[in-house]
MARBA-3410 file (N, C-alpha, C, O; in Angstrom, 1 decimal):
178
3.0,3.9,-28.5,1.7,3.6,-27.9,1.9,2.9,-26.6,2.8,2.0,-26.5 ~ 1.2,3.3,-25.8,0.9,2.6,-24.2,0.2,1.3,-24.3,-0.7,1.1,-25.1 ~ 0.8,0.3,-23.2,0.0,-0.8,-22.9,-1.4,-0.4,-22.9,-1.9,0.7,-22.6 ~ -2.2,-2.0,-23.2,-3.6,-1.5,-22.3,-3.7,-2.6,-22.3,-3.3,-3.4,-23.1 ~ -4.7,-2.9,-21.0,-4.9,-4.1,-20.5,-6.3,-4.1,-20.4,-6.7,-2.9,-20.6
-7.2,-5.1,-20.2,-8.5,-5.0,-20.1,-8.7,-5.9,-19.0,-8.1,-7.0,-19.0 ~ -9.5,-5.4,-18.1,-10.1,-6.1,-16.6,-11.2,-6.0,-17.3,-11.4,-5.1,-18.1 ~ -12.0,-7.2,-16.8,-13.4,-7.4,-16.7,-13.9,-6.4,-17.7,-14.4,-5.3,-17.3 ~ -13.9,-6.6,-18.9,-14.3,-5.7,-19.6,-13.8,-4.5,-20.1,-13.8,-3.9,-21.2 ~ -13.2,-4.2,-18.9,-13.0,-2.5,-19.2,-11.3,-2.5,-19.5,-10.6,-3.4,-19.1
-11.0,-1.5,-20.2,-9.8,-1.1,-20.9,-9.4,-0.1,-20.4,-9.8,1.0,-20.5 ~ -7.9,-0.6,-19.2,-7.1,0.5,-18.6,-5.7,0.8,-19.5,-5.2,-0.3,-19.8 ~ -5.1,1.7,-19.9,-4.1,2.5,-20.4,-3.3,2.7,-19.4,-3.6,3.6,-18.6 ~ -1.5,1.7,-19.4,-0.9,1.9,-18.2,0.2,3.3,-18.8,0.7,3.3,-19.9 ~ 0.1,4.4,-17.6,0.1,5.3,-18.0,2.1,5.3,-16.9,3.0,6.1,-17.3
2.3,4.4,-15.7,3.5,4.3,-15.6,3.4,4.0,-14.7,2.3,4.2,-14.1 ~ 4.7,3.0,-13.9,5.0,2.3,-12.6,5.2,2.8,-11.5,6.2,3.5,-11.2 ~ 4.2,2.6,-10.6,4.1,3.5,-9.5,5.2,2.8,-8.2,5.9,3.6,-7.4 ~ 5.1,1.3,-8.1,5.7,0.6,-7.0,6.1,-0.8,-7.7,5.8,-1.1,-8.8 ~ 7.0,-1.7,-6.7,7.0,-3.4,-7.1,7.2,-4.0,-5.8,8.3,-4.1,-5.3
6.0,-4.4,-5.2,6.5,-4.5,-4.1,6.8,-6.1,-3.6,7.2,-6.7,-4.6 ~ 6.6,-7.0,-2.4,6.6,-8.2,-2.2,5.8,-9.1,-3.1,6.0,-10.2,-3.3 ~ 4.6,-8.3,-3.7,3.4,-9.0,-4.1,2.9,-9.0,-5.1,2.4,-10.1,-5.4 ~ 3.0,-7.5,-6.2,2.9,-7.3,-7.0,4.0,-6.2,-7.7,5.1,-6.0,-7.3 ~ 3.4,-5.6,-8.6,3.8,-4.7,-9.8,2.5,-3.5,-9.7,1.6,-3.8,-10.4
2.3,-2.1,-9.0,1.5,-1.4,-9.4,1.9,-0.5,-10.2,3.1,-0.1,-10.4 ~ 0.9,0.0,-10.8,1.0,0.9,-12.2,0.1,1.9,-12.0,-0.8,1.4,-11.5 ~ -0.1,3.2,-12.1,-0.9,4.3,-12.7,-1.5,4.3,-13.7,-1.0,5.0,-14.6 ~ -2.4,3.8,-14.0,-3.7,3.6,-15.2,-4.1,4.1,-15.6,-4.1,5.0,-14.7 ~ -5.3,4.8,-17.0,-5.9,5.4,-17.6,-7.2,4.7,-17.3,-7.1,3.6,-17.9
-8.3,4.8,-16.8,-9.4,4.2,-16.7,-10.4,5.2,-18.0,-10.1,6.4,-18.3 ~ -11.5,4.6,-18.5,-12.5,5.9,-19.3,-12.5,6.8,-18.3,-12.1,7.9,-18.6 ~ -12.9,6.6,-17.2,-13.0,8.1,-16.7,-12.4,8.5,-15.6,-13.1,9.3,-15.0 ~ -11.1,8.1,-14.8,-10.3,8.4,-14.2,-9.1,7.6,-14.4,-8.9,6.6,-15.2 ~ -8.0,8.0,-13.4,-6.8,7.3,-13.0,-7.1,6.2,-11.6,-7.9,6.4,-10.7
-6.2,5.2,-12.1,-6.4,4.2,-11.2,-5.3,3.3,-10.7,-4.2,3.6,-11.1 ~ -5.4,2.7,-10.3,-4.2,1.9,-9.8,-4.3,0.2,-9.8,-5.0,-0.5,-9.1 ~ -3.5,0.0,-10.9,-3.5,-1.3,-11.6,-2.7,-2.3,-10.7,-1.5,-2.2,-11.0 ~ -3.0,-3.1,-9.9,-1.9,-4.5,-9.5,-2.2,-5.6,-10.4,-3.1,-6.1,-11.0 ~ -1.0,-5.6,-10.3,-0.7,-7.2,-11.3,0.3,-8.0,-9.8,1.3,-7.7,-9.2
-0.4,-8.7,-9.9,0.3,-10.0,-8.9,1.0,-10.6,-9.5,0.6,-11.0,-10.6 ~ 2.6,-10.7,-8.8,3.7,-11.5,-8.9,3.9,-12.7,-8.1,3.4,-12.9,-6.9 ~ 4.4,-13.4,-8.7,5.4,-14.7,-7.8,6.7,-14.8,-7.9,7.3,-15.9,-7.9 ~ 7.2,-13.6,-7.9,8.8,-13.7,-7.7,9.1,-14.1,-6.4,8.0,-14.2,-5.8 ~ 9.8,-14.4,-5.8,10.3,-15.2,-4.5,10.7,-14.2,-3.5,11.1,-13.1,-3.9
10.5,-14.5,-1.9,10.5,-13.0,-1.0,11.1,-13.6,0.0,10.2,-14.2,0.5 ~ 12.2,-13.7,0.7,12.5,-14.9,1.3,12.8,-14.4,3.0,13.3,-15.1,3.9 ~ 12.1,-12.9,3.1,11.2,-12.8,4.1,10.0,-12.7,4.5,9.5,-12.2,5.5 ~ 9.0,-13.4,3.1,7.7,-13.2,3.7,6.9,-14.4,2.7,6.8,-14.3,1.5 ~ 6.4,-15.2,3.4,5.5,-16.4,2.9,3.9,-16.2,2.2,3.0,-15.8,2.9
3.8,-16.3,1.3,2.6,-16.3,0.4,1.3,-17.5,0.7,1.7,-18.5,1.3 ~ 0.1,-17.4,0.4,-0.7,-18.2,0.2,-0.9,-17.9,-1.3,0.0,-17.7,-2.2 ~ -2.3,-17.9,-1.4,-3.3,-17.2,-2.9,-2.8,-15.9,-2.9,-3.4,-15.4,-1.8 ~ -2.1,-14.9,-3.4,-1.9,-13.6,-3.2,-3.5,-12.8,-3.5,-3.9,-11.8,-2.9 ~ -4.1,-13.6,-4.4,-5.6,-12.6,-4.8,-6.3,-12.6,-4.2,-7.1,-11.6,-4.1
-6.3,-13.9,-3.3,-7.5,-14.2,-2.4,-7.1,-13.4,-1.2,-7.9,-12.6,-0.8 ~ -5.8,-13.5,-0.6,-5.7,-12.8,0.7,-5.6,-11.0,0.3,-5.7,-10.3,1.3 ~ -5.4,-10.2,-1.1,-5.6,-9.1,-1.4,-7.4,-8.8,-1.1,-7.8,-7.7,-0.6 ~ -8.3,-9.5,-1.3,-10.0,-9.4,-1.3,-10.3,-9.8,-0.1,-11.4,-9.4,0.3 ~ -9.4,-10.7,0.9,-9.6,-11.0,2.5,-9.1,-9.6,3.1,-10.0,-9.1,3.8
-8.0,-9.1,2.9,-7.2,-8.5,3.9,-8.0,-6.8,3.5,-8.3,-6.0,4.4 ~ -8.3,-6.6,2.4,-9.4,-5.0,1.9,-10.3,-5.3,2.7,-10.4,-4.3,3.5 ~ -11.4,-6.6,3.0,-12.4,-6.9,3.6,-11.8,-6.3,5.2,-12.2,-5.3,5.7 ~ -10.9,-7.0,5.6,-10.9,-6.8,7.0,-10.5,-5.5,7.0,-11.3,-4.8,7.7 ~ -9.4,-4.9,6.3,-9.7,-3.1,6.5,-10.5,-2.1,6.6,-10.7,-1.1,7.3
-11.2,-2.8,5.4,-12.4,-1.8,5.5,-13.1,-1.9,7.1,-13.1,-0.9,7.7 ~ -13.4,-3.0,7.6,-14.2,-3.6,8.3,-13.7,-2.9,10.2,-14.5,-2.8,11.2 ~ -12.1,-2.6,10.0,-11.4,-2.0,10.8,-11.6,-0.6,11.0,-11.3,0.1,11.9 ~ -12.3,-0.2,10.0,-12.4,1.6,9.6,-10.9,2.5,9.5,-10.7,3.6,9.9 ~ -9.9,1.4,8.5,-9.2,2.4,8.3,-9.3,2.8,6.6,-9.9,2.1,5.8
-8.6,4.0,6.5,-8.5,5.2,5.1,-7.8,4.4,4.1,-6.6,4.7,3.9 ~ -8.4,3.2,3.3,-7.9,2.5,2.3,-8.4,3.2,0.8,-9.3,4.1,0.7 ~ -7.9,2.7,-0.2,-8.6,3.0,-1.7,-9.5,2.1,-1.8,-9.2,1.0,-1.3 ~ -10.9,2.2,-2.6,-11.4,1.6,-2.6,-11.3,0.5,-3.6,-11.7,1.0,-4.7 ~ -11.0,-0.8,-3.7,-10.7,-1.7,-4.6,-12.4,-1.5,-5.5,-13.6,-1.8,-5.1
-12.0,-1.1,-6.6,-13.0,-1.2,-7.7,-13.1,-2.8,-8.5,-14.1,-3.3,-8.7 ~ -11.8,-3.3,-8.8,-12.8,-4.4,-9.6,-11.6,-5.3,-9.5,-10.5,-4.9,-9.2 ~ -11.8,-6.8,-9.8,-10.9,-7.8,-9.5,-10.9,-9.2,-10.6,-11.9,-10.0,-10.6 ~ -9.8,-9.2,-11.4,-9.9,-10.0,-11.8,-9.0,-11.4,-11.2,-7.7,-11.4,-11.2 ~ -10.0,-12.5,-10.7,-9.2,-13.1,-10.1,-8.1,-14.5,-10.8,-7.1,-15.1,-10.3
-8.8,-14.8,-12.3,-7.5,-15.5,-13.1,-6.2,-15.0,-13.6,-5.2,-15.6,-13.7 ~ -6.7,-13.5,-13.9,-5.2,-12.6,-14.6,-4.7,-12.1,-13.3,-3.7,-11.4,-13.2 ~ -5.3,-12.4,-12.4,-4.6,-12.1,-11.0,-4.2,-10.5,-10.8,-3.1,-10.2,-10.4 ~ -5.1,-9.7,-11.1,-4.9,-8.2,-11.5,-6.5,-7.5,-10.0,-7.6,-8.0,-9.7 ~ -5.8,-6.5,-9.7,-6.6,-5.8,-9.3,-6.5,-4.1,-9.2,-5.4,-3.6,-9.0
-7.9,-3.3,-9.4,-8.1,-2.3,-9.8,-8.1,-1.5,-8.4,-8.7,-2.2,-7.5 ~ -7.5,-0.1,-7.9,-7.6,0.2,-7.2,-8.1,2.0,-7.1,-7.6,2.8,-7.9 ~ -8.8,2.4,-6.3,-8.7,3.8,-6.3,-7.7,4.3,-6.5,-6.9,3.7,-5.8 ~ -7.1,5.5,-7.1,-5.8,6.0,-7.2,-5.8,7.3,-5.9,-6.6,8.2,-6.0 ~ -5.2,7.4,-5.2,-5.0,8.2,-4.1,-3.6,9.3,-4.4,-2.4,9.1,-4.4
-4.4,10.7,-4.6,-3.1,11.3,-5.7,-2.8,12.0,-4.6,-3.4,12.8,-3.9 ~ -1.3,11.5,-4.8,-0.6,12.6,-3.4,1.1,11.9,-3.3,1.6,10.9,-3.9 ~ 1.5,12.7,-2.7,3.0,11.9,-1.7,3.3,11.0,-1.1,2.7,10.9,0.0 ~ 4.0,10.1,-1.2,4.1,9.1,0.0,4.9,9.5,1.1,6.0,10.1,1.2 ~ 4.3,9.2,1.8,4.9,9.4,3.5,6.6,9.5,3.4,7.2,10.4,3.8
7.3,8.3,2.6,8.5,7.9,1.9,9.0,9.3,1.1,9.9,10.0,1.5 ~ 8.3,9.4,0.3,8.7,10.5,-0.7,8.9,11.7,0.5,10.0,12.2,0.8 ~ 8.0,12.0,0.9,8.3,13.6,2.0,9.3,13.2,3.2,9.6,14.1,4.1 ~ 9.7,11.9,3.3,10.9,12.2,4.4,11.9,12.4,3.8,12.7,13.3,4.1 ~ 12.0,11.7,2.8,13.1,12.2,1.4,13.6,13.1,1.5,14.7,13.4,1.9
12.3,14.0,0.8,12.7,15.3,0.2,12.5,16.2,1.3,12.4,17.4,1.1 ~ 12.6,15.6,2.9,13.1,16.6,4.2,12.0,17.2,4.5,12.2,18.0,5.3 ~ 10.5,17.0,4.0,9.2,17.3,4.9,9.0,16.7,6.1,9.3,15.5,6.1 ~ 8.4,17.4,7.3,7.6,17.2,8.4,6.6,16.3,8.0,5.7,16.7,7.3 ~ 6.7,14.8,8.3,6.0,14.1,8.5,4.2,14.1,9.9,3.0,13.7,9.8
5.0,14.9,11.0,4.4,15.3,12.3,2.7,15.0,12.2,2.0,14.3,12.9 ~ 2.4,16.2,10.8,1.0,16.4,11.5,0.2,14.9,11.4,-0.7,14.6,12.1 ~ 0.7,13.8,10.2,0.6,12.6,10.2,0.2,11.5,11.4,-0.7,10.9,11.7 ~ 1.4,11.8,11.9,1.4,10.8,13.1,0.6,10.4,13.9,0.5,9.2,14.2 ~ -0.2,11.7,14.6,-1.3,11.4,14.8,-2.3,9.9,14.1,-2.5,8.8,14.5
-2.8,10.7,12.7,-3.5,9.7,12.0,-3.0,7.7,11.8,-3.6,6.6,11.9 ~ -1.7,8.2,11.4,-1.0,6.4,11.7,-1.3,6.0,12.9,-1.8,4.8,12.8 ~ -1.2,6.5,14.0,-1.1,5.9,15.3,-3.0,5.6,15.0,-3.5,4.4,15.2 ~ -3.6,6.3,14.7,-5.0,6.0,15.1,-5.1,4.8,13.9,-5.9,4.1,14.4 ~ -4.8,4.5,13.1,-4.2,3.6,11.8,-4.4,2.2,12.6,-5.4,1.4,12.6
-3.2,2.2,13.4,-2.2,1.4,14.3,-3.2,0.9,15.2,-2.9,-0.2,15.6 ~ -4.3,1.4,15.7,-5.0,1.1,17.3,-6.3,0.6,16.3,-6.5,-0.5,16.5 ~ -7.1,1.1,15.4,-7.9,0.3,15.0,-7.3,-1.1,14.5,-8.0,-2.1,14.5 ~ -6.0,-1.0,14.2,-5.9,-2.2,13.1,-5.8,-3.3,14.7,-6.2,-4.5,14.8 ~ -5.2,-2.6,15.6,-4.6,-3.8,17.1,-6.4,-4.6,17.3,-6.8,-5.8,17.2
-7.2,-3.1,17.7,-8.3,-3.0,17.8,-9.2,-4.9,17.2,-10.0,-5.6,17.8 ~ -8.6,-5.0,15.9,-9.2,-6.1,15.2,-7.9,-7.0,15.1,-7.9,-7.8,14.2 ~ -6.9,-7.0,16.0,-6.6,-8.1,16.1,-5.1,-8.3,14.7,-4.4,-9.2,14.4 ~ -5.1,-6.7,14.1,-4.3,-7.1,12.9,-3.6,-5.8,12.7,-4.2,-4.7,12.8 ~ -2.1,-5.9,12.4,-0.8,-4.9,11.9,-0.9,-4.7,10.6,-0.9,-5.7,9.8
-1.0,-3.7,10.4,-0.6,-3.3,8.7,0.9,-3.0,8.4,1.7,-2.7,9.2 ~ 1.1,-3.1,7.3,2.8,-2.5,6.8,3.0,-1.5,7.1,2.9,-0.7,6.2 ~ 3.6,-0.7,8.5,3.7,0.6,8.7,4.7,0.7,7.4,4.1,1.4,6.6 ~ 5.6,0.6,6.9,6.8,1.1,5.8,6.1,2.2,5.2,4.9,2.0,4.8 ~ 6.8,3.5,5.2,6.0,4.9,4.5,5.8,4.6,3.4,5.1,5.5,3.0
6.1,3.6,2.2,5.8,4.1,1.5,4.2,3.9,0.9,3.6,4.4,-0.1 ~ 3.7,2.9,2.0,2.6,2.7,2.2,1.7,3.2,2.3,0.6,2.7,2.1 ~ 2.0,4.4,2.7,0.9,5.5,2.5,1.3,6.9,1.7,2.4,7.5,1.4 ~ 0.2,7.2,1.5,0.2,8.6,0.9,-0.8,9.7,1.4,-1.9,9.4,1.9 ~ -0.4,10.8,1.3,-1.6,11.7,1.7,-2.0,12.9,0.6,-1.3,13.5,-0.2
-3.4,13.0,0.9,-4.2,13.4,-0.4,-5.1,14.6,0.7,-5.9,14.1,1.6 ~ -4.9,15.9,0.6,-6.0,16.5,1.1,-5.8,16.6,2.7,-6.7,16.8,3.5 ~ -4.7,16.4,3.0,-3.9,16.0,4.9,-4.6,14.9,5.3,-4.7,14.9,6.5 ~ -5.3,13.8,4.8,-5.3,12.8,4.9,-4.5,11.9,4.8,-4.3,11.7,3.6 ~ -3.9,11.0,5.6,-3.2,9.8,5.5,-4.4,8.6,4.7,-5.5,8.3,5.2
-3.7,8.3,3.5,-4.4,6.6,3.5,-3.5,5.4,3.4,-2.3,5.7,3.2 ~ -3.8,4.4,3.6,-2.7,3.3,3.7,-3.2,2.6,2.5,-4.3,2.0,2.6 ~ -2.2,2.7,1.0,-2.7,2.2,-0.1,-2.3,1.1,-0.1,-2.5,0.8,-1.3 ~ -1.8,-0.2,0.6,-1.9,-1.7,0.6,-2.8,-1.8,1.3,-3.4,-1.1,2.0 ~ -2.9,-3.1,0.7,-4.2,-3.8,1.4,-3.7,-4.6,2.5,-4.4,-5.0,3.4
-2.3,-5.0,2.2,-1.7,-5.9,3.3,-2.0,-6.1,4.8,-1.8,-5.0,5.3 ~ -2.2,-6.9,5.6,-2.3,-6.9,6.7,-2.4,-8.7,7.1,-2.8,-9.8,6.7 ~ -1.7,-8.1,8.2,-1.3,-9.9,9.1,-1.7,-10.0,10.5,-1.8,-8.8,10.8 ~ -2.1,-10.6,11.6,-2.5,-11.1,12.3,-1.5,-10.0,13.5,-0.2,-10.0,13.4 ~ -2.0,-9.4,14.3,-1.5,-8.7,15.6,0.0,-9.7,16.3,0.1,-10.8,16.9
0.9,-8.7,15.8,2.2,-9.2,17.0,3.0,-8.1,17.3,3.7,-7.4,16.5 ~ 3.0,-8.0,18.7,4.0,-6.9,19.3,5.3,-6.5,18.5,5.7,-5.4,18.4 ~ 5.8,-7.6,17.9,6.9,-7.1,17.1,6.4,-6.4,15.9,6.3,-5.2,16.1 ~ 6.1,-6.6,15.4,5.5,-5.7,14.2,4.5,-4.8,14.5,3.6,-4.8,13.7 ~ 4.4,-3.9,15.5,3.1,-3.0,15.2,3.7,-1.5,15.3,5.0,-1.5,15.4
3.2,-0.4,15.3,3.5,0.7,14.2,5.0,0.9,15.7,6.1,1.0,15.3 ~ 4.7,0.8,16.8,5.7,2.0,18.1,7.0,0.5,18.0,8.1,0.9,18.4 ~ 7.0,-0.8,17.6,8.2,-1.5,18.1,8.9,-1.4,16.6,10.1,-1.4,16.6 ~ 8.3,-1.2,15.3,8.7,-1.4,14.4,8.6,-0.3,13.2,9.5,0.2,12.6 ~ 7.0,-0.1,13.1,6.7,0.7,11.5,7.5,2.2,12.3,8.5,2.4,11.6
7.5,3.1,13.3,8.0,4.2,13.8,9.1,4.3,13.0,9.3,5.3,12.3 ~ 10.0,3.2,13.2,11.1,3.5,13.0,12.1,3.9,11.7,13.3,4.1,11.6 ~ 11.0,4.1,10.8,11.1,4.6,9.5,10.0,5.4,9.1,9.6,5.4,8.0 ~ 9.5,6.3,10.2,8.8,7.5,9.8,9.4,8.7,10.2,8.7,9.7,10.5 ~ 10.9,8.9,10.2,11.5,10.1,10.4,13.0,9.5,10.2,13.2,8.3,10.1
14.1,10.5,10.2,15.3,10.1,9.7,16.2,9.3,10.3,17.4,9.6,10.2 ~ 15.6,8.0,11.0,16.4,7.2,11.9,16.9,6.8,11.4,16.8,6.9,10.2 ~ 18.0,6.0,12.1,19.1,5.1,11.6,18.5,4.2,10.7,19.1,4.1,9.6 ~ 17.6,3.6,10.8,17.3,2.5,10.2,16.4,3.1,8.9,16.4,2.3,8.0 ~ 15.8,4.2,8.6,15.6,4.7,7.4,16.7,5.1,6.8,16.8,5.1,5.6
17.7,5.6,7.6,19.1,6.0,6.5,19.9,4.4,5.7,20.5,4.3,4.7 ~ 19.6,3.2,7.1,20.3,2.1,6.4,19.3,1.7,4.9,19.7,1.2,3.8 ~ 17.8,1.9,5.2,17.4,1.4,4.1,17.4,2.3,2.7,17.3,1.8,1.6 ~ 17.7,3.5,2.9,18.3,4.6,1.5,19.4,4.1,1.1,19.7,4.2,-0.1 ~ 20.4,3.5,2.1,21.8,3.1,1.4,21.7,1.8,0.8,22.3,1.4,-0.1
20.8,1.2,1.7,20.5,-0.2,0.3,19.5,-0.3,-0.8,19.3,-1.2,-1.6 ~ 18.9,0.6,-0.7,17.2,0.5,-1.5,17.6,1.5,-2.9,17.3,1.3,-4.1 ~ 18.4,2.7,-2.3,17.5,4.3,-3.2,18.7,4.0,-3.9,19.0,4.7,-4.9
END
């Protein structure tokens, strides 16, 4: 038998581990009437990246995306003591996955860059790292919510680029990651 967890009432069925990233643990969920994407917020230690409230800045940082007009899941429901949040599930590839397996990333690029200029637009960089996005339908969406305050070093042409095709620095991170 499968976990199940109950948010705010409702009873999701974790159906398997999708990611574990700086922040949390997501999962692929059984919702009554769809799949969904379960975060459970962690506090393991990241000793490149500083935390506040992880819950509060996950319901700040959706707010300001949305608010940017970029292609996010829509966060359906939040439980903010079990520190769990519910997310649209965005069924497709990750950007990650198809450089992998040696797909043309190309027609994408486009859309990140337009990603990249709304987010500057409001003042804020998202996680270019592919695996951050997925595409559903030749749409890119960027399934974190993460986002931080605009700095030339992090934004998609000084940094996220450089792991959207088979650079050096995507091959160093296969030899330490995959």
């Amino acid at each position: 038998m499968r976990e199940i967890i109950s948010v705010n009432g409702t009873d999701y069925q974790i159906l398997k581990l999708m990611g574990h990233g700086k922040g949390g643990y997501s999962y692929l969920a059984m919702a009554p009437d769809r799949k969904v994407i379960l975060k459970q917020i962690h506090h393991e230690p990241c000793d490149y990246y500083t935390f506040g409230n992880k819950i509060e800045s996950e319901k700040n940082d959706y707010r300001r995306l949305q608010e940017a007009g970029i292609r996010i899941p829509a966060m359906i429901s939040v439980d903010d003591k079990a520190e769990i949040i519910i997310k649209e599930y965005i069924d497709g590839p990750t950007v990650f996955d198809m450089l992998c397996e040696g797909k043309s990333v190309d027609l994408y690029l486009s859309q990140v860059r337009e990603m990249a200029e709304l987010a500057r637009a409001r003042g804020l960089n998202i996680d270019y790292f592919p695996t951050n996005f997925v595409v559903q339908d030749d749409l890119l969406y960027y399934v974190d919510y993460e986002c931080n305050e605009y700095m030339d070093e992090w934004n998609l042409e000084n940094w996220g680029i450089k792991y959207w095709s088979k650079t050096p620095e995507f091959e160093e991170y296969l030899r330490k990651h995959v």
